[in-house]
N, C-alpha and C positions, 0 to 999 in steps of 0.2 A: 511489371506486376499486372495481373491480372484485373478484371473487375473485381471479382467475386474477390481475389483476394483484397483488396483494397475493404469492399466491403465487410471482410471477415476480423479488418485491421479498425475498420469504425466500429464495430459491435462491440467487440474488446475495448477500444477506449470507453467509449460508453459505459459499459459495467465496471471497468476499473473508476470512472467516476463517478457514477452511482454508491458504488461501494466507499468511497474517500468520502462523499459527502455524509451518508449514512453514519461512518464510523464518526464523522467531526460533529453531527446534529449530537449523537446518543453521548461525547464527552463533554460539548455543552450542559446538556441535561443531566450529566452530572452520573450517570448511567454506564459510562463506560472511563477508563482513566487515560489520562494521558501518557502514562508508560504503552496503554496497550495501542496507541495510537500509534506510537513509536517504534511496537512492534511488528506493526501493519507493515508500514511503510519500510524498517531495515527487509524484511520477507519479500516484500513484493517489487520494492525499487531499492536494490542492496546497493546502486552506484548513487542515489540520495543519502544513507544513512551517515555520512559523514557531516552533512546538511543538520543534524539534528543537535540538540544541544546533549551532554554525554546523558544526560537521566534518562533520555528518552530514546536512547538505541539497546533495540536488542542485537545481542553474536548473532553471526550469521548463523547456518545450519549446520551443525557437523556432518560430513559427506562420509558415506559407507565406505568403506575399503571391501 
């Protein structure tokens, strides 16, 4: 793997936890709910959603045919 690609693999993580912390501050604050947190995470890390307790997964995405 490249530099740049390494680097292109830190940026990404970075903004995915940027984004994880954001969605966790705004459900403390009461701001956003914990289903949609649930739903963050089935979308964006679908090999975690089983990790989750069943109120707080969403279906995965129905795929187009």
């Amino acid at each position: 793997m490249s530099l740049q690609e390494l680097q292109d693999k830190v940026d990404g993580l970075e903004c995915d936890l940027a984004s994880a912390v954001d969605l966790m501050t705004r459900v403390a604050r009461g701001e956003q709910t914990v289903h949609a947190m649930g739903e963050w995470i089935s979308l964006n890390y679908p090999k975690y959603r089983e990790r989750l307790p069943e109120h707080m997964r969403a279906l995965p995405p129905k795929r187009e045919r």
